[in-house]
Residue frames as a rotation matrix with the C-alpha (Angstrom) as fourth column:
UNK 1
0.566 0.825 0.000 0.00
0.825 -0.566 0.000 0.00
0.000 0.000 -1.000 0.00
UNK 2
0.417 -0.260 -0.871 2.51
0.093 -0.941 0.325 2.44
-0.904 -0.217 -0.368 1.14
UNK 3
-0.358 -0.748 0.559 4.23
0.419 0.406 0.812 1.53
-0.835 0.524 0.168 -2.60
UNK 4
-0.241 0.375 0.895 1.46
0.898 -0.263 0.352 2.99
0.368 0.889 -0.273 -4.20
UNK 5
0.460 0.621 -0.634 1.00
0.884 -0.384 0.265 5.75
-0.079 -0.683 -0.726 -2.17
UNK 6
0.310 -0.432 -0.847 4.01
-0.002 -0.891 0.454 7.09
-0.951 -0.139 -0.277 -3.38
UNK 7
-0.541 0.180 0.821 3.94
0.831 -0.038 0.556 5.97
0.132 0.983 -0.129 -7.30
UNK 8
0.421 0.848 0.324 0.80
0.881 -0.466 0.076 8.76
0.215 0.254 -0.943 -6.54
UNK 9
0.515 -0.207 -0.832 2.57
0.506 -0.710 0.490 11.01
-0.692 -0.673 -0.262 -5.05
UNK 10
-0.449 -0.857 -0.253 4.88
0.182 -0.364 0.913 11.19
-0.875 0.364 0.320 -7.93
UNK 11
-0.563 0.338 0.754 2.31
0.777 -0.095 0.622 11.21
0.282 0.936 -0.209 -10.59
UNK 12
0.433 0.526 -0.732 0.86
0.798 -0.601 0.040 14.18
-0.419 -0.602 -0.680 -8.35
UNK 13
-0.145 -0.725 -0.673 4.23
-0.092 -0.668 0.739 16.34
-0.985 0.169 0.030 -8.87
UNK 14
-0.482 -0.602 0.637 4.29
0.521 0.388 0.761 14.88
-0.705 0.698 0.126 -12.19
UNK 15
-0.218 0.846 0.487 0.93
0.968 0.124 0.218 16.17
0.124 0.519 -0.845 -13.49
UNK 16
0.705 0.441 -0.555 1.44
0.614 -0.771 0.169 19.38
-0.353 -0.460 -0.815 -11.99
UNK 17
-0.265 -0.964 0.025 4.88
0.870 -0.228 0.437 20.22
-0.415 0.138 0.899 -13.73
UNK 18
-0.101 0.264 0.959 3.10
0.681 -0.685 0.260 22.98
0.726 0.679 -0.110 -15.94
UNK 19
0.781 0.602 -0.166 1.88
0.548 -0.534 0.644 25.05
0.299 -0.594 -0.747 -12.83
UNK 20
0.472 -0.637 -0.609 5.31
0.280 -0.547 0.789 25.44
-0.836 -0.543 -0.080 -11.69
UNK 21
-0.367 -0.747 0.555 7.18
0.928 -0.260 0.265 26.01
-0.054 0.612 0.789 -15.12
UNK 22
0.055 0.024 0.998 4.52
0.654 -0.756 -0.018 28.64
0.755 0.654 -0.057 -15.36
UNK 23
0.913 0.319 -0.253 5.42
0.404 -0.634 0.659 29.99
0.050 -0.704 -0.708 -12.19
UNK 24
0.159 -0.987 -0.010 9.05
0.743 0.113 0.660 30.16
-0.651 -0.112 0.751 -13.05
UNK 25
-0.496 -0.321 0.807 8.07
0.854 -0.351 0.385 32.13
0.159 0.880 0.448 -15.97
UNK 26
0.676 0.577 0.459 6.27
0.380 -0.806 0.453 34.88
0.631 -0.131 -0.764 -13.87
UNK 27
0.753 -0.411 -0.514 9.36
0.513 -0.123 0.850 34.92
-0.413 -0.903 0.118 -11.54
UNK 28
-0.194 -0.797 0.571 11.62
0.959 -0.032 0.282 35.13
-0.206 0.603 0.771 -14.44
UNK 29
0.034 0.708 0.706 9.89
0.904 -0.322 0.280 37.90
0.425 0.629 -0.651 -15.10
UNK 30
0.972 0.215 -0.094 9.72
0.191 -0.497 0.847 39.68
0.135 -0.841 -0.524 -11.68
UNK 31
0.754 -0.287 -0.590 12.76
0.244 -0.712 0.659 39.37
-0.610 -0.641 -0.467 -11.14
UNK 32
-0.639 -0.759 0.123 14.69
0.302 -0.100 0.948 40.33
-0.708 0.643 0.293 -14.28
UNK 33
0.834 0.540 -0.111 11.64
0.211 -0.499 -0.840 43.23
-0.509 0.678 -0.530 -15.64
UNK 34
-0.677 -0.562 -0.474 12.69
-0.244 -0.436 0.866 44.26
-0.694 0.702 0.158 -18.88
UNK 35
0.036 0.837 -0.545 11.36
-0.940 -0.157 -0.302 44.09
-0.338 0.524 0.782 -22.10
UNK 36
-0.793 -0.573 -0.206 13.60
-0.603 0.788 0.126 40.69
0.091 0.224 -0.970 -22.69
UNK 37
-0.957 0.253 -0.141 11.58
0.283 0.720 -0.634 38.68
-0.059 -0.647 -0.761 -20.27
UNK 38
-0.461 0.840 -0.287 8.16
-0.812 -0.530 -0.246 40.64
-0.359 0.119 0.926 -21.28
UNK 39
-0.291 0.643 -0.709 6.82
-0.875 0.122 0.469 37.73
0.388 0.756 0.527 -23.34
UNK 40
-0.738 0.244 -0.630 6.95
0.575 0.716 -0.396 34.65
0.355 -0.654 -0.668 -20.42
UNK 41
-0.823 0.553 -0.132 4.07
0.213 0.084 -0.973 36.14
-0.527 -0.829 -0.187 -18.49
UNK 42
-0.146 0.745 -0.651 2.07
-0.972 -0.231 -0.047 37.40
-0.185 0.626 0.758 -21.74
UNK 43
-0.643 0.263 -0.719 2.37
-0.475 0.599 0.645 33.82
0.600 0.756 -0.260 -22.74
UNK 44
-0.893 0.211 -0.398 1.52
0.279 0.952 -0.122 32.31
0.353 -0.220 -0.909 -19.99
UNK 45
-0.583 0.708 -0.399 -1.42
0.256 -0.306 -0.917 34.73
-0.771 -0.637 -0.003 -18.92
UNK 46
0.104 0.670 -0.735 -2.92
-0.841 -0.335 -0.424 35.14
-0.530 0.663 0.529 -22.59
UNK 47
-0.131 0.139 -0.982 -2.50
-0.879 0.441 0.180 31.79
0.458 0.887 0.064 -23.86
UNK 48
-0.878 -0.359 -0.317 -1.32
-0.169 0.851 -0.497 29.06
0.448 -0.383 -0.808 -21.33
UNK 49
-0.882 0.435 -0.181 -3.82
0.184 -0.036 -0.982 29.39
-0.434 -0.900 -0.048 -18.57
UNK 50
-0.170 0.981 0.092 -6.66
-0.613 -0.033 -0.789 29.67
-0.771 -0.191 0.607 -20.98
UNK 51
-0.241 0.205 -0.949 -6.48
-0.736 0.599 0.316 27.17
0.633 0.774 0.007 -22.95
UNK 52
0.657 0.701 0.277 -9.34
-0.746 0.553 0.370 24.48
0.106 -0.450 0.887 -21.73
UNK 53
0.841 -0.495 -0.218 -6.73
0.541 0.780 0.314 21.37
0.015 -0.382 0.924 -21.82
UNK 54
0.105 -0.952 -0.289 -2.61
0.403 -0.225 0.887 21.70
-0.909 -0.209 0.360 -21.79
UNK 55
0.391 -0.250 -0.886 -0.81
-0.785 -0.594 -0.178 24.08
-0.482 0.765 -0.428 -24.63
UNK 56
0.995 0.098 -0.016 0.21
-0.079 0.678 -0.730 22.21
-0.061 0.728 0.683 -27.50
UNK 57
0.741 -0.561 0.368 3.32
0.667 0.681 -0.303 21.05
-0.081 0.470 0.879 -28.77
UNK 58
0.432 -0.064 0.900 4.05
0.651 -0.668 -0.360 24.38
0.624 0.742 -0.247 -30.46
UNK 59
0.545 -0.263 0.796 4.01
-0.516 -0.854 0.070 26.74
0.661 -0.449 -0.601 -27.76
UNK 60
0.935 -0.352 -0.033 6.22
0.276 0.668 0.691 24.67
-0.221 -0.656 0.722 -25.78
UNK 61
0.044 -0.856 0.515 8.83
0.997 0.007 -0.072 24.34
0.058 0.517 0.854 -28.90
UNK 62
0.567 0.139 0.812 8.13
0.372 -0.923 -0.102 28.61
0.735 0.359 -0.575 -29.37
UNK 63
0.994 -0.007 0.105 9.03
-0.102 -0.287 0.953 29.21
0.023 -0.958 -0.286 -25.39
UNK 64
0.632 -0.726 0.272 12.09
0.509 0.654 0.560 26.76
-0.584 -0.216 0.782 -25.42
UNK 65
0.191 -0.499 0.845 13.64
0.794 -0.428 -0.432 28.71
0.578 0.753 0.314 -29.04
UNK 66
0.609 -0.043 0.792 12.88
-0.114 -0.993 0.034 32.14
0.785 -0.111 -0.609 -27.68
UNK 67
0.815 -0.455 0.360 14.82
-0.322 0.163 0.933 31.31
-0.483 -0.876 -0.014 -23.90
UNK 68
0.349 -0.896 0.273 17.87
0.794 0.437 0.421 29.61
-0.497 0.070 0.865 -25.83
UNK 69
0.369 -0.035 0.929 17.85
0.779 -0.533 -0.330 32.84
0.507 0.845 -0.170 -28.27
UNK 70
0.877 0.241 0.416 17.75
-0.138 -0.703 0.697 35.15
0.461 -0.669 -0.583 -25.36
UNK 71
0.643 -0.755 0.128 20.73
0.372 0.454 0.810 33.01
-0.669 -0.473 0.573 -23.90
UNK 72
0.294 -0.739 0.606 22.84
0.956 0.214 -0.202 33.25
0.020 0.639 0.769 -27.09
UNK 73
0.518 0.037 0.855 22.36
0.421 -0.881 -0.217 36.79
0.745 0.472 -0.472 -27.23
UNK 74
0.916 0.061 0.397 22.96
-0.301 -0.549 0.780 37.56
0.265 -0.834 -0.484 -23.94
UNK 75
0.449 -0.890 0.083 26.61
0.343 0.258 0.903 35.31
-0.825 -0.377 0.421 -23.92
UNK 76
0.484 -0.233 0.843 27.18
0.680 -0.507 -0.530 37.43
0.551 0.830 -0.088 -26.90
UNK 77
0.381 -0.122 0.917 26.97
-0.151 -0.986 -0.068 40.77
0.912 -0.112 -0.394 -25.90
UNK 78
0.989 -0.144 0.020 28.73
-0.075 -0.387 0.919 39.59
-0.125 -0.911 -0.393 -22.41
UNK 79
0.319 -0.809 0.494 31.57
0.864 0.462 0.200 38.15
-0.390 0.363 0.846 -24.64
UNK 80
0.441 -0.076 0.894 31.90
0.594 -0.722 -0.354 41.36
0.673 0.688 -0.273 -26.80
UNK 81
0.903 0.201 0.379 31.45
-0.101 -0.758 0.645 43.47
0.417 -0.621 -0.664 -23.66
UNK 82
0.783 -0.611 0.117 34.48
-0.089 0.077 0.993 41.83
-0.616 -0.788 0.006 -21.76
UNK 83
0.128 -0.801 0.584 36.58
0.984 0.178 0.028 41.61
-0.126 0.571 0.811 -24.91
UNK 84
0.205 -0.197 0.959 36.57
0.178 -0.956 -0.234 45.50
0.962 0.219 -0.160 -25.42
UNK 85
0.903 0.273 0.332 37.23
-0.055 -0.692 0.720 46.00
0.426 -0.668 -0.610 -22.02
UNK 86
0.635 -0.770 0.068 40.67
0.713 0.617 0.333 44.16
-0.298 -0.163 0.940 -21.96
């Protein structure tokens, strides 16, 4: 009994992963305002959270591009930044 008690437990956490990714993406937000980080809380408050089942496929892959893009850019310009300062 207690074996399944925690198989549930983990399909609990498991089933809930969206709730927290989109809470990561309202923190991101908070705490790094800018205009960068503007589009994690539009998505998830104008699209995620009202769509009637989970977001699709799409806006998953859309999130995941834009965050690695945001990265590249951002070890760009810190690369540039620290090479001109040498």
């Amino acid at each position: 009994m207690a074996i399944h008690l925690v198989e549930t437990f983990f399909y609990i956490v498991i089933s809930s992963t969206q709730n927290m990714i989109y809470a990561s993406m309202v923190y991101s937000m908070w705490q790094n305002a800018g205009l960068i980080s503007l589009p994690y809380p539009i998505a998830v408050f104008g699209y995620a959270l009202l769509e009637e089942t989970r977001p699709r496929q799409y806006f998953w892959t859309l999130i995941r591009q834009y965050t690695t893009f945001i990265l590249v850019l951002k070890l760009v310009f810190s690369l540039v930044s620290g090479y001109n300062s040498v």
